[in-house]
N, C-alpha and C positions, 0 to 999 in steps of 0.2 A: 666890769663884768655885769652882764644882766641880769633882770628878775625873775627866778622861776616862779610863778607861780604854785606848780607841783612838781617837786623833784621827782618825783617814780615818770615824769613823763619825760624825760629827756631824754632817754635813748630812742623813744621815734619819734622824738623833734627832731634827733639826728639825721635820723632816716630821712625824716622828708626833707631837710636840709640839703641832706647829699644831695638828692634828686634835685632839688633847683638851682644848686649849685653849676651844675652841667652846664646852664646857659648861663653862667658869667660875663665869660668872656665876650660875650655879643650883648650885655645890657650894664648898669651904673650898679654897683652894690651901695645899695641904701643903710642897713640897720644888717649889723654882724654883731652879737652877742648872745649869751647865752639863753637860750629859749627865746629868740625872738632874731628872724633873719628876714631880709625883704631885698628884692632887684628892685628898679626900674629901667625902665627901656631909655634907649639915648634920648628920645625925645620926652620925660620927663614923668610919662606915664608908668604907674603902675603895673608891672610884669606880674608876681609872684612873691608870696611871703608865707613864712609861718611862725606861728605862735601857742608857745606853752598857756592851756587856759586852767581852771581852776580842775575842770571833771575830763578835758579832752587836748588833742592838740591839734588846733585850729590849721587849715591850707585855704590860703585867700588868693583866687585868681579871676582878678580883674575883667578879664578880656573875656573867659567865659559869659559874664552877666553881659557883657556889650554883644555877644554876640550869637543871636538865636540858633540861626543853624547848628555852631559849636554845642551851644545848650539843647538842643533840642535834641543830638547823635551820641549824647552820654550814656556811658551804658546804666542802665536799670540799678546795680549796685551799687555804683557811684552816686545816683542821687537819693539813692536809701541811707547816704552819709551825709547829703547836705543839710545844713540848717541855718538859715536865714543865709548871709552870702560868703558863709563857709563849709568848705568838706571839714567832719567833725571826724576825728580817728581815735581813738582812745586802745589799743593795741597794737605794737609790735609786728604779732602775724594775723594780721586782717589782711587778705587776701585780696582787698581793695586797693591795696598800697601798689601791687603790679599794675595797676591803672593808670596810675600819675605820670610815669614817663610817658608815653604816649598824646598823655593830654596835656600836659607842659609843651613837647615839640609840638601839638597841634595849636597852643595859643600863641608862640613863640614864632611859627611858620603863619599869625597874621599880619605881623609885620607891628608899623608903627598904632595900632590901634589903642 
């Protein structure tokens, strides 16, 4: 079992868990425990993870920073969540969370990057 940092944040670690979960099946499940899940892509690359932090729970997705255009077409609310090279969530119904499916399939549809 893993470390939570802060147990009040595990049900939207869940959340965003689910949601990266979806692309399993097409990438290497890296790190499965509790507050702390990560893919990789078959070729060895970082896909997508998230992590319980102390004040927030972190969504780390690699392919965004590599890739301008994907960075550059984020909507407005979405980088009102980033801080250094994570979207920071600290709620449940943060209405930013409708966001991520979309931008998962859109990191996931670069391919091996």
């Amino acid at each position: 079992m893993g470390f939570v940092k802060n147990p009040e944040l595990a049900p939207l670690w869940a959340i965003l868990r689910e949601m990266i979960a979806i692309h399993e099946p097409n990438m290497t499940l890296d790190r499965d425990e509790l507050g702390y899940y990560r893919l990789i892509r078959p070729n060895g690359r970082p896909f997508a993870m998230t992590v319980v932090q102390k004040n927030h729970v972190g969504l780390y997705l690699i392919s965004l920073h590599e890739n301008q255009d994907l960075f550059d077409s984020l909507n407005p609310i979405l980088k009102g969540r980033l801080g250094g090279k994570s979207f920071r969530f600290k709620d449940e119904d943060d209405l930013a969370l409708k966001l991520i499916p979309p931008l998962l399939q859109a990191c996931a549809d670069l391919g091996e990057h």
